[in-house]
C-alpha positions in Angstrom: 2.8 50.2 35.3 2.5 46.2 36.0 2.7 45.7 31.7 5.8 47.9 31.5 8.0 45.8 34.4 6.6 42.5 33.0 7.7 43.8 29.3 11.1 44.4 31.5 11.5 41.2 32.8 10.6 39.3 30.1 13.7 41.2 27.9 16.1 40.6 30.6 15.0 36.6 30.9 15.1 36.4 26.8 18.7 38.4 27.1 20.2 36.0 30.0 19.0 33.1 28.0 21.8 34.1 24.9 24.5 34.8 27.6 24.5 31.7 30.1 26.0 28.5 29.0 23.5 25.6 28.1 26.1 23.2 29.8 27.1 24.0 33.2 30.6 23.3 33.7 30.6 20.3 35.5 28.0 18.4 34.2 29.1 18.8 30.4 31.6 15.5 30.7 28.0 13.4 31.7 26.3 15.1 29.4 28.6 14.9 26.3 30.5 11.6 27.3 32.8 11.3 23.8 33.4 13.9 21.2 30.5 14.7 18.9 33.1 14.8 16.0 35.6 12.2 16.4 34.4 10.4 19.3 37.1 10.7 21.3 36.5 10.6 25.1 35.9 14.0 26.4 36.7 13.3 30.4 40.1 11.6 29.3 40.8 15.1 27.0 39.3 17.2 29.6 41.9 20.0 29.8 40.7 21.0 26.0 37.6 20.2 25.9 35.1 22.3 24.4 31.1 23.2 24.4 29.8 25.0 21.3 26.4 26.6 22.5 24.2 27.2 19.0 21.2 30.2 18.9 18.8 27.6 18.2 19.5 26.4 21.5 21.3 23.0 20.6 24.6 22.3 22.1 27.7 19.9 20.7 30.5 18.9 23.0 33.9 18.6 21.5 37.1 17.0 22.4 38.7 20.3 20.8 39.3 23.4 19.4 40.1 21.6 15.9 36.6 19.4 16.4 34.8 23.0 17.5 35.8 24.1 14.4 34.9 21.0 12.5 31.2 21.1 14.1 30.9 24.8 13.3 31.6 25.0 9.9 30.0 21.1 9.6 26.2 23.4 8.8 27.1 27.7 8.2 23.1 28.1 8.7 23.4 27.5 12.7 24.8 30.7 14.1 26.9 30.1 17.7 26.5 31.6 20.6 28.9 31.2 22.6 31.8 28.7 23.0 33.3 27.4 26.1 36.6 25.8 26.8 38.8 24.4 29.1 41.3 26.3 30.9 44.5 23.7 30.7 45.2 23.8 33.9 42.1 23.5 36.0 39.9 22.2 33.4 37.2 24.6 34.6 35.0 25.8 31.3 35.5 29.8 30.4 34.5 31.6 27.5 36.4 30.7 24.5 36.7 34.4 23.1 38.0 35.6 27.1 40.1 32.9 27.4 44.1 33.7 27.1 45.7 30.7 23.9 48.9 29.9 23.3 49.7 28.2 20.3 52.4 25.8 19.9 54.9 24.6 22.2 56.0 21.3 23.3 53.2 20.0 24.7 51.5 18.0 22.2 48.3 19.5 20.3 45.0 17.3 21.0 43.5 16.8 16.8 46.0 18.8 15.5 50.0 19.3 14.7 50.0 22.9 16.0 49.1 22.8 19.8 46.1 25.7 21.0 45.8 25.8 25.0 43.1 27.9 26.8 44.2 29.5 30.3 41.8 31.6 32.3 44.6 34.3 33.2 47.5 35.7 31.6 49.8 34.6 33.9 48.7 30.9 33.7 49.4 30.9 29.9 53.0 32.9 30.9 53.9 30.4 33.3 53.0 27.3 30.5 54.7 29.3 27.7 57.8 29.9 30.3 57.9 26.1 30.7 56.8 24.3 27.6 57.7 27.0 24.8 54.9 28.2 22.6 53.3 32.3 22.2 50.1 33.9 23.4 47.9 34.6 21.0 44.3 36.5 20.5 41.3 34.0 20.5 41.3 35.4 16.6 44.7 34.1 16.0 43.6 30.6 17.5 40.5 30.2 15.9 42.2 30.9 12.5 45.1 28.9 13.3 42.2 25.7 13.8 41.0 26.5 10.9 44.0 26.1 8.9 45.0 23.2 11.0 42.2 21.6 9.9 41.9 22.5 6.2 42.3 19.4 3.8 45.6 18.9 3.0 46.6 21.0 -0.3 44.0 23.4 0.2 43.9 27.3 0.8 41.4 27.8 3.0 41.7 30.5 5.3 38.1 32.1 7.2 
């Protein structure tokens, strides 16, 4: 019986290890100071900020969506496992692909023409869209929408 529930936990330690951040929330501005793309300073752009956690268990913070994208497609062999970002209007870190966008909007985009704000409710990105314009989107639509964004000019690149 002992093999079997050490065989058990060992699984569910190997599982949590693909599911927890590598960053926690609020060390990730010490930890990744400026931009890993364009340098930018990543407590001064703290409301869309960004950690891309890799399967080989590296970890890139970004100043952006448009740089997350950037460092993602930068090598296709390292698969992600999760991406984190921060909600605009606590700057606390959720999950990327939970998180409620808008895109567009007054408010000016950080790296990028077409603004893409992260909210952790619905209501947060209703109350932003009320006030500065914009549409919720899918985390699909945003993620596309980066990568367009940041597609050289004249090309046709759409992922």
């Amino acid at each position: 019986m002992k093999p079997i529930y050490c065989t058990i936990c060992f699984i569910m330690l190997a599982l949590l290890s693909f599911t927890v951040p590598a960053v926690s929330a609020g060390s990730d501005i010490d930890d990744f100071r400026s931009c890993s793309q364009c340098g930018m300073d990543r407590k001064a752009y703290g409301y869309s900020r960004m950690i891309v956690n890799y399967k080989d268990g590296s970890t890139a913070g970004v100043c952006s969506l448009h740089c997350a994208v950037t460092d993602v497609d930068a090598d296709k062999k390292r698969d992600v496992a999760s991406m984190m970002v921060a909600d605009r209007d606590t700057r606390v870190l959720i999950n990327a692909e939970k998180a409620v966008w808008v895109l567009g909007g007054r408010k000016r985009g950080v790296m990028t023409q077409r603004a893409k704000w992260a909210f952790a409710t619905q209501e947060a990105a209703q109350s932003f869209v009320d006030s500065n314009g914009g549409r919720i989107i899918t985390w699909d639509a945003a993620l596309q929408a980066a990568r367009e964004d940041a597609a050289p000019a004249g090309s046709d690149r759409k992922r």
